[in-house]
N, C-alpha and C positions, 0 to 999 in steps of 0.2 A: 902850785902855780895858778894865778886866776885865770878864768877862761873867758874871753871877748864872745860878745856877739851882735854882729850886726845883720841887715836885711837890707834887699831891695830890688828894682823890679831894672831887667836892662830886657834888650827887644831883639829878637834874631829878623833884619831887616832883610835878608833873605825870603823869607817867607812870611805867609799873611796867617793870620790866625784865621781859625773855621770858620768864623761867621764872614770873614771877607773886608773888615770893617778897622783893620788895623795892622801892624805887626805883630807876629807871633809873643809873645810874651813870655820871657824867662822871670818868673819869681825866683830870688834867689835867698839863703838865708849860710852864714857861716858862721862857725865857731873855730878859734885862735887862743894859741897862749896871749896874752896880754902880758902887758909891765906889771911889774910887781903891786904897786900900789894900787892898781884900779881894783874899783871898790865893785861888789856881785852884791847883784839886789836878785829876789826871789822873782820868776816873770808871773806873767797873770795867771791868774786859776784856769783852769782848760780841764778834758779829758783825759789829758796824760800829766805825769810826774813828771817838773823841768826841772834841774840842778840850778840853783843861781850863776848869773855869770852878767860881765860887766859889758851891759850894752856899749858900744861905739868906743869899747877905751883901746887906745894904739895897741897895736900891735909888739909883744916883748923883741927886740931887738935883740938879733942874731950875726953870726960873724959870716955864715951862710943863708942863703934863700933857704925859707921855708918850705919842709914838703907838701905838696899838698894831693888830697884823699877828694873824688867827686862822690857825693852822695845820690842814689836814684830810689826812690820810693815803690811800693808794692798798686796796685789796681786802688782806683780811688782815694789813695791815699797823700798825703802830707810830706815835705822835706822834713820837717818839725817831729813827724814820727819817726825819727833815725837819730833827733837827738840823745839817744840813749847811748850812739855809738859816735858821734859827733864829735858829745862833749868828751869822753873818754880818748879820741883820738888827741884832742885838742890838747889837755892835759899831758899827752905825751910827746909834742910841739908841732903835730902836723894842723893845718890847716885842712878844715871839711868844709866842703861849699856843696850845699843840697840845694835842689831846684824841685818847683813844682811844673810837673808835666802839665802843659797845656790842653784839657778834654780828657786827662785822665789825673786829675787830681780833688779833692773834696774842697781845694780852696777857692772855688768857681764852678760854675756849672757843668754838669756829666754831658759829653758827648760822645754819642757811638764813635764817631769818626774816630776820636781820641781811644777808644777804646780795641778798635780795631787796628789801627794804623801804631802800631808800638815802636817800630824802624825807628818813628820822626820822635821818638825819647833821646835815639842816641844822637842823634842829633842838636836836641835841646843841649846837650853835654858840650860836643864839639862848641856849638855857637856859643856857648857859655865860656869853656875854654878860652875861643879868638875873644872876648871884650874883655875892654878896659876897665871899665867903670867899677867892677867888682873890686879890681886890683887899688884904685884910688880910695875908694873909699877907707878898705883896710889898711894903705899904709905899707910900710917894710915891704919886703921882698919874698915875691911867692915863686916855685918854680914854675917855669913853661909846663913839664911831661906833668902827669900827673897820675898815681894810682885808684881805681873806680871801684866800689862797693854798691850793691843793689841786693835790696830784698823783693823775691816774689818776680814779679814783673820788673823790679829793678833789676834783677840777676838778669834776664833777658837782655835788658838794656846793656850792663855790664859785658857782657859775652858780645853783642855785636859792636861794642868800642873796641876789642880786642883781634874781631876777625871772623867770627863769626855769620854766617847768611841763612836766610830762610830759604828754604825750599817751598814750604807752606805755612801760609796764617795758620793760626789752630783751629778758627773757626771756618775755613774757606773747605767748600763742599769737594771740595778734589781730595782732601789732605786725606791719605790712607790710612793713616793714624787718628781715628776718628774719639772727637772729643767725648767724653761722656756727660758732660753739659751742652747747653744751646747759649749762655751765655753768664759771665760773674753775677755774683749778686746785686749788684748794681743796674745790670740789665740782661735779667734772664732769658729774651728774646733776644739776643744778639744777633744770634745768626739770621732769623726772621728780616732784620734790618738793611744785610748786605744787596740784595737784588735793588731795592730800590735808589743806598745808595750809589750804589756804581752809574745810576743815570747822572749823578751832581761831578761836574767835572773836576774840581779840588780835590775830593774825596779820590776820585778813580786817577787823576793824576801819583797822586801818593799808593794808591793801593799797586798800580804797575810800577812801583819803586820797591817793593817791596823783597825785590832776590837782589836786588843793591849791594855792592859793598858800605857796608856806615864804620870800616877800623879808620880809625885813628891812632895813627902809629907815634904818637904824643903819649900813651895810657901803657905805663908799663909791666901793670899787674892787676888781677882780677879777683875780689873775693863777689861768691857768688852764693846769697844766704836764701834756703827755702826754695829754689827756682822754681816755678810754677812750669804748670804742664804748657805750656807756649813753646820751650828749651826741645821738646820732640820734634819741633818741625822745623830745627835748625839741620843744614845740609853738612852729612855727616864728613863726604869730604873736605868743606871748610873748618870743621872741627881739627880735624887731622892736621890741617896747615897753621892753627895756632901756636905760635912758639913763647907768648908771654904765658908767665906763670897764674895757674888759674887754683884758687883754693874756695873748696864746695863746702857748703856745711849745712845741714838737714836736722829734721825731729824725727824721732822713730816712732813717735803717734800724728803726724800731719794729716791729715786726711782732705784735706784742700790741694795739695801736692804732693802723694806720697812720695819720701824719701828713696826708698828701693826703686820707684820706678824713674821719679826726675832726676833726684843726684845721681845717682848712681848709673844713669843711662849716659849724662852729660860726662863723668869721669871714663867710663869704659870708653869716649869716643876720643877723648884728647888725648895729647903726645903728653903733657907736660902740669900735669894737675895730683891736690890732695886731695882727698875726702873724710869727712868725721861725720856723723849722723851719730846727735849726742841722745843718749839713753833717759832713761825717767819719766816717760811721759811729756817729751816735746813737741809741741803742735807747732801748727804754720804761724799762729796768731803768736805764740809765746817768742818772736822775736819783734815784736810789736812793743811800744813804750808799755812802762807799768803804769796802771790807771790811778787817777783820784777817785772818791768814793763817787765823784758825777759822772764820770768815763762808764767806771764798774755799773752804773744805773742807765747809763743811755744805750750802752752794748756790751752787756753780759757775754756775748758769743764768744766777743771779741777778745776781753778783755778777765775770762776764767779761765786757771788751768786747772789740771788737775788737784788733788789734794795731795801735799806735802813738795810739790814745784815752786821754787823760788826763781821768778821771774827773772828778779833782777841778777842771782845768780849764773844765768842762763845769759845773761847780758853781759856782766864781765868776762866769762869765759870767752864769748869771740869775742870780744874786743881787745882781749890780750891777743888771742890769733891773730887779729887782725894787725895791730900796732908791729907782731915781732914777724909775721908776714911782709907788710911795706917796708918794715924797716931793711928789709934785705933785696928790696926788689931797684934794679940795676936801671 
């Protein structure tokens, strides 16, 4: 089956983006079964490995709405880096619609705010959800509910669609569960940052939203891949009150979020969840796209695993999870 893809930018008029200067901005980008004939050309050379797929061709028509998967991205990262699980979804007829968080994505400028303030991701989701214009452009029929997948800081975001609350930021100087960093690599001073901003009113309006509820009782199931240590200062009795199905999956060499301590903390606290923490040497990064040889030279960190890991192996496995997971989520 070919796989569609299209992109594009809709605006949560709700809210302003940080600099104050405009609407918040949902980038979005999806991949769809298409119609049989639409023709998949190879996308541009980049950092990661793309599958070809048929930019803007219809949608394959269905005798039901299509399902559809939201995609949320890890710290600093990309919609576009989840096309490893996108396309794979898409091939199997759900529709994936990824978004770039605004201030906390690499396709615009880094901002603390964005870095700290992670709530307002799931919310990107929601507003993304209520618009239209995603839905026009693809054509056919998509459902309203929809099932959520996040890696990293996506799983965070995933978990508070479902019901999930903070009790505490990870960086915020109360939280008893004290981080063993001061901030991502992106901004290793993180924490250093938060006194001054709470003087900026935007910033400290959002940061007192932060024990919020953000479920949307639209999102019927959760896969939550790598969760970052963030997932510790979710409030353990809102854990217990989750009733949609939450399936975990971890690397047993992470060392950016250990597996024993994230998954595994998040699975002992819910009612209604799996966990798998896959063996061989899986890292946090190893659920990251596979790289081209200019990826593998710009961030080695990133983009090495160990010797005798096959990336992309590591990719089909959840994404078969993933596909035979939503397929059964009610």
């Amino acid at each position: 089956m070919p796989v569609g893809f299209a992109q594009g930018l809709s605006f949560d008029r709700k809210r302003a983006n940080w600099s104050r200067t405009s609407h918040r901005p949902l980038a979005w980008c999806a991949w769809y079964p298409a119609d049989d004939d639409a023709v998949e050309i190879a996308p541009s050379p980049s950092w990661f490995k793309q599958k070809p797929v048929a930019p803007n061709a219809p949608v394959k028509r269905s005798t039901d709405p299509r399902p559809l998967v939201l995609l949320s991205h890890g710290s600093g990262g990309l919609a576009i880096g989840l096309e490893w699980l996108g396309h794979r979804l898409a091939q199997s007829g759900f529709v994936a619609l990824g978004i770039d968080h605004h201030g906390h994505t690499g396709s615009e400028p880094y901002r603390a705010e964005g870095f700290l303030c992670l709530w307002e991701r799931a919310t990107d989701l929601t507003a993304l959800l209520d618009a239209n214009d995603w839905r026009e452009v693809l054509g056919g029929t998509v459902e309203d509910h929809a099932c959520v997948a996040g890696f990293s800081a996506g799983a965070y975001t995933a978990m508070l669609l479902v019901g999930a609350r903070v009790a505490y930021s990870q960086f915020e100087p109360d939280n008893p569960q004290k981080s063993p960093i001061r901030g991502p690599r992106e901004f290793p001073d993180l924490v250093d940052r938060i006194p001054s901003l709470l003087q900026d009113e935007m910033f400290l309006e959002s940061w007192n939203r932060r024990r919020d509820s953000f479920k949307d009782d639209r999102l019927k199931a959760a896969l939550a891949i790598a969760p970052g240590r963030s997932v510790l200062g979710f409030a353990r009795e809102s854990l217990e009150e989750i009733t949609a199905p939450v399936q975990i999956v971890g690397g047993d060499a992470d060392i950016i979020a250990p597996a024993r301590e994230c998954c595994t903390w998040l699975h002992e606290n819910l009612r209604s969840s799996s966990l798998e923490i896959m063996g061989g040497g899986v890292g946090h990064y190893t659920f990251l796209p596979e790289p081209t040889s200019q990826g593998l030279k710009a961030a080695p960190a990133v983009f090495t695993d160990i010797a005798g890991l096959v990336r992309e192996n590591v990719h089909n496995h959840v994404a078969q999870m993933a596909i035979a997971f939503f397929s059964t989520a009610k």
